[in-house]
GULUMKE-296918 format. One record per residue: residue in one letter; y negated, z, x negated of N, C-alpha, C in turn. Coordinates in nm, 2 decimals. Example, Ala and Ser with C-alpha at 12.3 -4.5 7.8 and 13.67 -1.06 7.14 Angstrom:
BEGIN
  type      ny      nz      nx     cay     caz     cax      cy      cz      cx
     A    0.57    0.78   -1.32    0.45    0.78   -1.23    0.33    0.78   -1.32
     S    0.22    0.71   -1.28    0.11    0.71   -1.37    0.00    0.79   -1.29
***
This chain:
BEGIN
  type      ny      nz      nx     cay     caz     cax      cy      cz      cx
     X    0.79    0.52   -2.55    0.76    0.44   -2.43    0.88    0.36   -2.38
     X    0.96    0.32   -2.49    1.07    0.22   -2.43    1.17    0.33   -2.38
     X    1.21    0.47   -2.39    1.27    0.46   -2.33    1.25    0.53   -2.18
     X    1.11    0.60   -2.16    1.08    0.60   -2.00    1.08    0.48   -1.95
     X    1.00    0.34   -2.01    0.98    0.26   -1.96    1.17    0.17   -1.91
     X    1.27    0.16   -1.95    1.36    0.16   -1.91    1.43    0.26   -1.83
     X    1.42    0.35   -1.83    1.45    0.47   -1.70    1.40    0.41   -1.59
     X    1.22    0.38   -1.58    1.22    0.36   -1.46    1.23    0.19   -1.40
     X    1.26    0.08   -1.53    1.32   -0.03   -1.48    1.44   -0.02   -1.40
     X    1.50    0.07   -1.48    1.65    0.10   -1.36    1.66    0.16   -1.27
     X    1.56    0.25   -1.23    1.54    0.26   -1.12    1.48    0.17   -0.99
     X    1.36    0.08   -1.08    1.34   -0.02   -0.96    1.41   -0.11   -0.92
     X    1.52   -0.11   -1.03    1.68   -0.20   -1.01    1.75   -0.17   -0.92
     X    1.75   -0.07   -0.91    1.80    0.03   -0.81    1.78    0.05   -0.66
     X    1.65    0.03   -0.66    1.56    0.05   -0.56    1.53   -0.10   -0.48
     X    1.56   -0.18   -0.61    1.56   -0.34   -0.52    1.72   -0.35   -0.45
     X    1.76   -0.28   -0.54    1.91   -0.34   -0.46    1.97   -0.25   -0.32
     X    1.94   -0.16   -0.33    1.95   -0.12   -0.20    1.82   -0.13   -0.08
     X    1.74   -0.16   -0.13    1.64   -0.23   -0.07    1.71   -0.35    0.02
     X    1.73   -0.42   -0.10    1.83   -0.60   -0.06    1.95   -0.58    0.06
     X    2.02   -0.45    0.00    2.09   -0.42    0.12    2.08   -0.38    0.25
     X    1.93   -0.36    0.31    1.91   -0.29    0.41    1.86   -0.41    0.47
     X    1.71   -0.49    0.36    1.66   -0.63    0.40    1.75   -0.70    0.49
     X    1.87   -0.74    0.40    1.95   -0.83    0.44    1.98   -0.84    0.59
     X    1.97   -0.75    0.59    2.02   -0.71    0.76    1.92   -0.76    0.85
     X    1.81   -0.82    0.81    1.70   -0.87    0.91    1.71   -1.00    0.87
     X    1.67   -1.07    1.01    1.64   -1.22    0.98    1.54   -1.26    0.91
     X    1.62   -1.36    0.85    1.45   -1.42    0.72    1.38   -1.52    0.83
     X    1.45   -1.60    0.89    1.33   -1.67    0.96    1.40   -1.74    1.08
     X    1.36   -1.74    1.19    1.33   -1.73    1.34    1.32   -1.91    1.39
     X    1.36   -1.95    1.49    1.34   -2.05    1.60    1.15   -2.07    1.57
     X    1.09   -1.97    1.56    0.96   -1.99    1.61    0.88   -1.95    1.43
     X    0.93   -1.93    1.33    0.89   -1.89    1.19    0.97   -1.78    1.12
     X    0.86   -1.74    1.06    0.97   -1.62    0.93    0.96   -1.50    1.04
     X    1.08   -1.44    0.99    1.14   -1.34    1.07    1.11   -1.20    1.01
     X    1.13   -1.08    1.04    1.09   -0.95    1.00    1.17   -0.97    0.86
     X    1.28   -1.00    0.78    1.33   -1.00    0.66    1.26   -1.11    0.55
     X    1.20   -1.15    0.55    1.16   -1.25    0.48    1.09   -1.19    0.40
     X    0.96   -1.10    0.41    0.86   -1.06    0.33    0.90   -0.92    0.25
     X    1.00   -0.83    0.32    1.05   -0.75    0.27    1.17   -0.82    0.09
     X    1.23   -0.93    0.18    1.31   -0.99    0.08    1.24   -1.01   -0.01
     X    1.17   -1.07    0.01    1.07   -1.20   -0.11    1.03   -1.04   -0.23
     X    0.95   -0.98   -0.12    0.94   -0.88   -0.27    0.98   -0.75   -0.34
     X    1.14   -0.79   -0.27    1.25   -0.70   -0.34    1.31   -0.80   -0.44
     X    1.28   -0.89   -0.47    1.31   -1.01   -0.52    1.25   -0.95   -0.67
     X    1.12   -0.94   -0.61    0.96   -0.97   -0.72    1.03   -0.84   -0.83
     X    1.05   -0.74   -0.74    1.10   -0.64   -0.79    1.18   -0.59   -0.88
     X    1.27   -0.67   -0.86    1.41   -0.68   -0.92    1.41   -0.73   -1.04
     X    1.34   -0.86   -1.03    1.30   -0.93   -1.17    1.19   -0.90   -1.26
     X    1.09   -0.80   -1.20    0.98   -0.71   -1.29    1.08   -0.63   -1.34
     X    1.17   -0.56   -1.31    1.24   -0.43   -1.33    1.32   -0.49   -1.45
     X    1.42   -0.64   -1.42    1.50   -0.69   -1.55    1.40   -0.71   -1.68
     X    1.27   -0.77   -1.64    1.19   -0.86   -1.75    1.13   -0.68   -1.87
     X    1.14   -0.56   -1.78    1.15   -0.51   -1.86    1.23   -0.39   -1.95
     X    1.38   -0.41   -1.85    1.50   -0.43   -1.92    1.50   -0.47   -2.06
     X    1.41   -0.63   -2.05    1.48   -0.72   -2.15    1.33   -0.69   -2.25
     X    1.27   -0.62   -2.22    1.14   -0.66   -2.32    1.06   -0.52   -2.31
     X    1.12   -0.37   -2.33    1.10   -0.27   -2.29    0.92   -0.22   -2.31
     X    0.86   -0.30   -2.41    0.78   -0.24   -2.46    0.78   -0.22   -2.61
     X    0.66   -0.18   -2.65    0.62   -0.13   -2.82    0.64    0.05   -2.80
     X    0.79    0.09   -2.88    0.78    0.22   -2.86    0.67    0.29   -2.95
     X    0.60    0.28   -3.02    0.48    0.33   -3.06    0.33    0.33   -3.02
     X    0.37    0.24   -2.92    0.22    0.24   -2.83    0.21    0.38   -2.77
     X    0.24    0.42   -2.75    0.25    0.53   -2.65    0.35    0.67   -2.69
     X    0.36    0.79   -2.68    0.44    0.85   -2.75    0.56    0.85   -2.59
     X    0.65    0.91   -2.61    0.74    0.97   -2.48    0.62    1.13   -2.45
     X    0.66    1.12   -2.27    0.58    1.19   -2.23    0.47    1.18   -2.24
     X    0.39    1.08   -2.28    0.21    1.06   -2.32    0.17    1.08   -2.16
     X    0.25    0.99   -2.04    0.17    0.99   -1.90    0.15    1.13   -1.86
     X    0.06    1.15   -1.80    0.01    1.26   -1.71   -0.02    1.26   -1.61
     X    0.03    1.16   -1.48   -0.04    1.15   -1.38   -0.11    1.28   -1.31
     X   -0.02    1.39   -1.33   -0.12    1.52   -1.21   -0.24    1.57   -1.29
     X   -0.28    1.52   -1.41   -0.38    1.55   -1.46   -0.51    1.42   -1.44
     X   -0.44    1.30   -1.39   -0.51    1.19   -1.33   -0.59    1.16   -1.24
     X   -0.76    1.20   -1.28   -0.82    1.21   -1.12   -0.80    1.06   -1.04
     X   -0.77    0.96   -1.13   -0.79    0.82   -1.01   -0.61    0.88   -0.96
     X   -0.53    0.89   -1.04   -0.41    0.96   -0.93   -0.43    0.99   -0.82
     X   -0.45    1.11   -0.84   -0.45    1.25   -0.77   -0.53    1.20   -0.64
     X   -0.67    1.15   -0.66   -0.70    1.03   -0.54   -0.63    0.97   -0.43
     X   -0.61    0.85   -0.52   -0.52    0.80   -0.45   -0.33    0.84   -0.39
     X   -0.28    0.93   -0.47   -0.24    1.00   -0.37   -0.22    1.09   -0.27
     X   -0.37    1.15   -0.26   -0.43    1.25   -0.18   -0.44    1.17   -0.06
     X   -0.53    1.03   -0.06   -0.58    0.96    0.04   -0.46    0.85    0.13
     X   -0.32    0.84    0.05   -0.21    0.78    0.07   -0.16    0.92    0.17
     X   -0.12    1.03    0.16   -0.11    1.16    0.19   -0.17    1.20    0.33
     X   -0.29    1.13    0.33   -0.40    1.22    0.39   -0.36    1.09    0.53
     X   -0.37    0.93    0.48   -0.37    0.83    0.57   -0.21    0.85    0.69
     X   -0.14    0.90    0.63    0.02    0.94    0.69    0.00    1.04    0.75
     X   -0.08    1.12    0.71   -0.06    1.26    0.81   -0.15    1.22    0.92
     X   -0.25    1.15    0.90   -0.37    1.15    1.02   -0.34    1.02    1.11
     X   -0.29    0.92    1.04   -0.23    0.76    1.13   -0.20    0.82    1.30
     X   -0.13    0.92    1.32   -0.03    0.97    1.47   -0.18    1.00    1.56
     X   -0.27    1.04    1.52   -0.39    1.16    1.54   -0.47    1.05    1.59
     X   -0.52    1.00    1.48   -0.64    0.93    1.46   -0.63    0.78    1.48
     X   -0.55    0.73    1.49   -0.58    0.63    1.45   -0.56    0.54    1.34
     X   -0.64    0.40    1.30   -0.61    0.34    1.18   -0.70    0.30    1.13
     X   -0.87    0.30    1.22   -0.99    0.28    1.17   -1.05    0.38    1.07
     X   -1.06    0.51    1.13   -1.07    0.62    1.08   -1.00    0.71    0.94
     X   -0.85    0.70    0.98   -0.82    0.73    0.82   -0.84    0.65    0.71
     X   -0.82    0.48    0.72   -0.82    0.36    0.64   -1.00    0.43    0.57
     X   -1.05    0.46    0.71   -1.22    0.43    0.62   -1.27    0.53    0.49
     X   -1.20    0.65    0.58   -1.20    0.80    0.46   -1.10    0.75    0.35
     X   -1.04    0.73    0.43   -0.93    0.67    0.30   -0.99    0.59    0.18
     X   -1.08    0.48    0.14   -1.08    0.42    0.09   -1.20    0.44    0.01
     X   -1.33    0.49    0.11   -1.41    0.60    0.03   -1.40    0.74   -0.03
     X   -1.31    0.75   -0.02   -1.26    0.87   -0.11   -1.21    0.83   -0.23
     X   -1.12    0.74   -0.23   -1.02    0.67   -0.32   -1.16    0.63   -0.42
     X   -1.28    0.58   -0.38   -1.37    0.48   -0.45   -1.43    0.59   -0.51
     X   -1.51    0.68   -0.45   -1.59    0.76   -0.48   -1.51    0.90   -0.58
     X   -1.43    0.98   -0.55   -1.35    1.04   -0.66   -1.22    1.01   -0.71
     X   -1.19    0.93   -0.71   -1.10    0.83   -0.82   -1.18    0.76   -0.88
     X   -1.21    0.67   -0.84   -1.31    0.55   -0.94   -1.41    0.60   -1.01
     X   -1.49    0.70   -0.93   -1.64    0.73   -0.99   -1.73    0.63   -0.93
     X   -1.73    0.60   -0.83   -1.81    0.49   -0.79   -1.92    0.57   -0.67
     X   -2.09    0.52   -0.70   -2.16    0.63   -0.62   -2.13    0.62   -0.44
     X   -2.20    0.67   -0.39   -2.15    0.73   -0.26   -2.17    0.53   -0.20
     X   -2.31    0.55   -0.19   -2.33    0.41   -0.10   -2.23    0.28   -0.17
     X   -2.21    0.29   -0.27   -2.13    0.15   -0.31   -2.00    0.17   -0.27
     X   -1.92    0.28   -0.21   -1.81    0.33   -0.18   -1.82    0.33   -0.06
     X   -1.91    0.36    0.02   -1.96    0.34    0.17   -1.93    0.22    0.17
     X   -2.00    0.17    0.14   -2.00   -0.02    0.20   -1.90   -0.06    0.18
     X   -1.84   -0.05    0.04   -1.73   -0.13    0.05   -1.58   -0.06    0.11
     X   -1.63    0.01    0.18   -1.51    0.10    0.29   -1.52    0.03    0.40
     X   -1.64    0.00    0.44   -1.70   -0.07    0.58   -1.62   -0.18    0.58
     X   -1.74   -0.26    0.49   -1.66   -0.40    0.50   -1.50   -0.41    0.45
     X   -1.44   -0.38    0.40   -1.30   -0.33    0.37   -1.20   -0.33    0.55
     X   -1.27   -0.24    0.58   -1.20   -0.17    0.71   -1.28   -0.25    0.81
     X   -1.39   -0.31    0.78   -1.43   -0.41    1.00   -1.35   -0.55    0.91
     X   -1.32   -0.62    0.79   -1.24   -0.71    0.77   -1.08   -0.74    0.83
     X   -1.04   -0.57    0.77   -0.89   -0.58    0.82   -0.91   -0.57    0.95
     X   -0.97   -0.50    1.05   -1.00   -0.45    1.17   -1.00   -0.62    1.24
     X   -1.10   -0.72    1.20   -1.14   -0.87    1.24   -0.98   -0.95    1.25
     X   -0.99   -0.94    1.11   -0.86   -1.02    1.11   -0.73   -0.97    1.20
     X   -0.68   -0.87    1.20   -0.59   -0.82    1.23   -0.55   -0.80    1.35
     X   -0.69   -0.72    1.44   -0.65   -0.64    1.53   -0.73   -0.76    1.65
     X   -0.87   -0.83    1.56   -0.90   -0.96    1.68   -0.88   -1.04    1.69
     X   -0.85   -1.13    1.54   -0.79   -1.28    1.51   -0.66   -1.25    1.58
     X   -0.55   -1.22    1.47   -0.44   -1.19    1.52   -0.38   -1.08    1.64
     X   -0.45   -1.03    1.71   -0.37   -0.91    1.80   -0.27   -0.83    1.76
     X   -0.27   -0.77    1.59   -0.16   -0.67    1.55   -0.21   -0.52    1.63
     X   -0.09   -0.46    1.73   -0.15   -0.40    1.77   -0.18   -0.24    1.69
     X   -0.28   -0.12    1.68   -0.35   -0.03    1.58   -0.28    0.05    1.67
     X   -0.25    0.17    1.57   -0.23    0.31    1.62   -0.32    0.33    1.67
     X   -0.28    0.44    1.83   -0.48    0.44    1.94   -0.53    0.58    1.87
     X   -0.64    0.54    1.85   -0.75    0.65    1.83   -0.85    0.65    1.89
     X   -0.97    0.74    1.88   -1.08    0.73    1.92   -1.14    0.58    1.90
     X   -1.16    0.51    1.79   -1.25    0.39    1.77   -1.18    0.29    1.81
     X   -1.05    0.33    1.78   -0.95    0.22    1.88   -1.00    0.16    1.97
     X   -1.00    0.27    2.07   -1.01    0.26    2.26   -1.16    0.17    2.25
     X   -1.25    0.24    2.16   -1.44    0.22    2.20   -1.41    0.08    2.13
     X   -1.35   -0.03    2.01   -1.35   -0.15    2.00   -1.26   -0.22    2.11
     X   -1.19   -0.13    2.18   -1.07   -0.24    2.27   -1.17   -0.24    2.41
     X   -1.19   -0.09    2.44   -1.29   -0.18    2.56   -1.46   -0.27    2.55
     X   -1.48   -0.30    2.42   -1.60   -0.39    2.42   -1.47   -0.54    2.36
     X   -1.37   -0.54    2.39   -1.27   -0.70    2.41   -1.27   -0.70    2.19
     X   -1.34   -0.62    2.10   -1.30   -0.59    1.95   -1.18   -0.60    1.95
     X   -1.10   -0.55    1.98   -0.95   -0.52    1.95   -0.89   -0.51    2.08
     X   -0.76   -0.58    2.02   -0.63   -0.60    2.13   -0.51   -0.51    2.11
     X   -0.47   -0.49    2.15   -0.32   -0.36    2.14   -0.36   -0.26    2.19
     X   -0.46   -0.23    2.17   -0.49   -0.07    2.14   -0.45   -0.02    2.27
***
């Protein structure tokens, strides 16, 4: 284990720092608050220092043998990167109400094992929360989709 687990600390090392380099290039914070760099920085920051802490503290190489992971044999994997997969290809199409909701009952129901209706609901409320907050508190505006348009003309949602 310690020595994947160091392969891929140096990669997030890696990955913070050219990260940092691109960040940097945006403003951290603005006349009127924090700027598009700020949150990106903050947690290429987080990154960097997960990535040293296990540098410096690699792990128990006997916990685990080298090679023990299997993620493509991983149904909560395989899941959630199907439904990561699935949310990218359909976002242009659809929308952001629509893939988010398959998206997340999917993730629940064959990844987790979690039954249909407890995966239902908590897709729902999941997706009309972000939906409240986001798209009616705050006015972030959603990729247009079909449910887009039907919450923007009952005044639900702004951007759309």
């Amino acid at each position: 284990m310690t020595r994947t687990a160091r392969w891929v600390a140096l990669g997030g090392l890696a990955f913070a720092l050219l990260g940092w380099r691109e960040a940097s290039r945006l403003e951290r914070w603005g006349w009127d608050g924090p700027g598009p760099g700020l949150v990106p920085q903050v947690l290429l920051v987080l990154i960097g220092l997960a990535a040293l802490a296990v540098l410096a503290w690699p792990g128990d190489a006997t916990a685990e043998a080298e090679g023990g992971a299997a993620p493509h044999r991983n149904r909560t994997f395989l899941a959630y990167a199907a439904a990561m997969l699935g949310v990218a290809l359909a976002l242009p199409y659809a929308g952001f109400i629509l893939p988010m909701l398959l998206a997340v009952l999917l993730m629940l129901r064959l990844g987790e094992g979690a039954r249909w209706r407890t995966a239902g609901l908590y897709a729902v409320a999941l997706t009309a929360g972000t939906v409240l907050l986001f798209g009616t508190l705050l006015g972030v505006p959603f990729p247009p989709g079909p449910v887009e348009h039907a919450l923007s003309g009952l005044g639900l949602l702004r951007g759309a």
